[in-house]
C-alpha positions in Angstrom: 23.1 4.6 8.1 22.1 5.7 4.4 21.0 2.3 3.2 19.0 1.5 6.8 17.4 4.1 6.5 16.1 3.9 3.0 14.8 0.4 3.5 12.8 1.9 7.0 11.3 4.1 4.6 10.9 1.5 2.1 9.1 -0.4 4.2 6.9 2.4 5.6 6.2 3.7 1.7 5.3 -0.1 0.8 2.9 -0.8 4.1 0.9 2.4 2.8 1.0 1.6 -1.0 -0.7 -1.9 0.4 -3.0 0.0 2.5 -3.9 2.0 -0.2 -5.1 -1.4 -2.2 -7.3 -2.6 0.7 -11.1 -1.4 0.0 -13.1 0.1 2.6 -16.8 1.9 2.4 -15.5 5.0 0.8 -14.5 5.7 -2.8 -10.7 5.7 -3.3 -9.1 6.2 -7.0 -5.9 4.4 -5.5 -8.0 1.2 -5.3 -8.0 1.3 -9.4 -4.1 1.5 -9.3 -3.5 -2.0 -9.6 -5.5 -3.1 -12.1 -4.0 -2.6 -15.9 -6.2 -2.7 -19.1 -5.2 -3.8 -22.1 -4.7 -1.1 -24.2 -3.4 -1.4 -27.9 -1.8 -4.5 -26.8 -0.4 -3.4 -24.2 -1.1 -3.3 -20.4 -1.2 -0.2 -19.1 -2.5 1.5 -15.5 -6.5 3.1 -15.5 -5.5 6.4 -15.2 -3.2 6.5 -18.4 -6.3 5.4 -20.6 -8.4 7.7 -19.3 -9.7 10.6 -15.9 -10.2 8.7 -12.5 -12.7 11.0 -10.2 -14.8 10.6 -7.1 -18.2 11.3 -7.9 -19.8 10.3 -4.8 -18.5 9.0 -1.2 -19.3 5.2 -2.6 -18.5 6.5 -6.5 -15.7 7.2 -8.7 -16.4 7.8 -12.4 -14.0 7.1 -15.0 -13.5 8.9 -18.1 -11.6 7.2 -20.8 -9.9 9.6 -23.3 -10.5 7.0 -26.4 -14.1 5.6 -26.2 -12.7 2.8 -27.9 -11.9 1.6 -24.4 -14.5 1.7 -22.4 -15.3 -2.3 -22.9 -11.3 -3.1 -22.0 -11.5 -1.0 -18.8 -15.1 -2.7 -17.5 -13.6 -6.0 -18.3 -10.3 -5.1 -16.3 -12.2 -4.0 -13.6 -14.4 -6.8 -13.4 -11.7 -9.0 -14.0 -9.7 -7.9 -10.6 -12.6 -9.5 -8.6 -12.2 -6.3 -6.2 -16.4 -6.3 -5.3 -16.6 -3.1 -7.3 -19.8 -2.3 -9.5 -19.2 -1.1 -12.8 -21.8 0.5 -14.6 -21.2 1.7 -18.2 -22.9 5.0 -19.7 -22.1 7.7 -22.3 -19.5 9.8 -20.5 -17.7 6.5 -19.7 -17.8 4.1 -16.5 -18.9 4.5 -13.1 -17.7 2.7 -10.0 -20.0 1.9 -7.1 -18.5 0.5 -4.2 -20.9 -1.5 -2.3 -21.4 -1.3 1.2 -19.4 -3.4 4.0 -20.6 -6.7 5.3 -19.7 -7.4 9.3 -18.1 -10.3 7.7 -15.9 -8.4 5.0 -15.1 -5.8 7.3 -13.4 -8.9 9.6 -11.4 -10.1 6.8 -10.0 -6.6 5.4 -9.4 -6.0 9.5 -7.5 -9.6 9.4 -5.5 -8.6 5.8 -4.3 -5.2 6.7 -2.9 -7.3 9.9 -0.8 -9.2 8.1 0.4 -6.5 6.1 1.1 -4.9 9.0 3.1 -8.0 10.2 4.9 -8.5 7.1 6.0 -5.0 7.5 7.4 -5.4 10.9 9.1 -8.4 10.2 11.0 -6.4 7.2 12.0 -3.6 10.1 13.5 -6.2 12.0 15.6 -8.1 8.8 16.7 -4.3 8.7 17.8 -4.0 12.4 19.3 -7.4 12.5 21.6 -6.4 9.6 22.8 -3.4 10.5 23.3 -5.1 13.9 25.6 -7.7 12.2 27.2 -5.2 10.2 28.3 -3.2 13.8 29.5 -6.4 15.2 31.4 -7.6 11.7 33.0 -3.8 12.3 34.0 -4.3 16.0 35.5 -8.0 14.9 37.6 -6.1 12.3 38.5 -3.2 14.8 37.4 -1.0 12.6 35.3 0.8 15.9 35.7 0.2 19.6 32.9 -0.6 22.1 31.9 2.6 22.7 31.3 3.6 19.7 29.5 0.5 18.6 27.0 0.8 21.3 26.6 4.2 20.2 25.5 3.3 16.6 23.2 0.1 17.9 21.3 2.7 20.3 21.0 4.5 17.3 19.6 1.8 15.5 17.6 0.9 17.8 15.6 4.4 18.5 15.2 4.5 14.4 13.6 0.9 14.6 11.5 2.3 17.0 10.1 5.3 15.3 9.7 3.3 11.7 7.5 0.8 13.9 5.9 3.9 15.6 4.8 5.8 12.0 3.7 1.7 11.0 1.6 1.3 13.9 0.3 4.9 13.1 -0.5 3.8 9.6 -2.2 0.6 11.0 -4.6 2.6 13.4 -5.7 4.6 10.8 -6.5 1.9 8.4 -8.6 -0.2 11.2 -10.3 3.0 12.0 -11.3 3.5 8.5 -12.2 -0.3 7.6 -14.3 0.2 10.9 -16.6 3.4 9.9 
């Protein structure tokens, strides 16, 4: 049951790292975690060239530690076509995040959906292998009937608590694109 349920909570962990990427209204720092800047020749996360903050509800402000940087961060930024604003001034960058269009708010609605999806459908590759792997044991007699319904109720109620806390995480994303 180890494994299972490290790839239920893989699953759930992944679904809210993707969630996390998906820009509503509101100023996030998470939303800068994807994008890499090339730093010394290397590519390398925001926040390890410099401070990510929230200045503002639509604002975060970044503050590089080497100024040198501050070109190779707005260009990174810019470069991940996320709809951000970046304005450069002395203390570093700042990041507006523009309001949301009826039409934008539609799409991010219909892209956290599929997320959503794609993470269900990974709950269910779960179940189905552990279900094979219960039937491969009562083919080899290594349990009996009983105890292999036993174990596939078990399964079952763990399926439907992963899909529970995803469905949670879901809600609360459309609620949030919706504000």
């Amino acid at each position: 049951m180890d494994d299972f349920n490290k790839k239920l909570e893989a699953t759930n962990t992944w679904l809210r790292g993707e969630f996390s990427g998906i820009r509503t209204g509101q100023a996030t720092p998470s939303i800068l975690d994807s994008i890499k800047v090339d730093s010394y020749g290397t590519k390398v996360p925001i926040n390890q060239v410099g401070s990510v903050g929230i200045e503002d509800a639509r604002t975060l402000r970044v503050s590089p530690w080497d100024t040198d940087s501050v070109s190779a961060i707005e260009r990174a930024i810019l470069d991940a076509d996320l709809g951000l604003g970046v304005v450069t001034d002395s203390s570093g960058l700042r990041i507006t995040f523009p309001e949301l269009t009826g039409e934008r708010r539609t799409s991010l609605m219909k892209l956290a959906g599929q997320k959503y999806e794609e993470a269900r459908v990974r709950v269910r590759n779960a179940r189905d292998e552990k279900m094979k792997s219960i039937e491969s044991k009562i083919k080899a007699k290594e349990i009996g009937e009983d105890e292999a319904r036993r174990e596939k109720d078990q399964v079952q109620k763990q399926i439907d608590e992963a899909n529970r806390k995803l469905e949670a995480l879901y809600n609360e994303k459309e609620k949030e694109i919706s504000q």
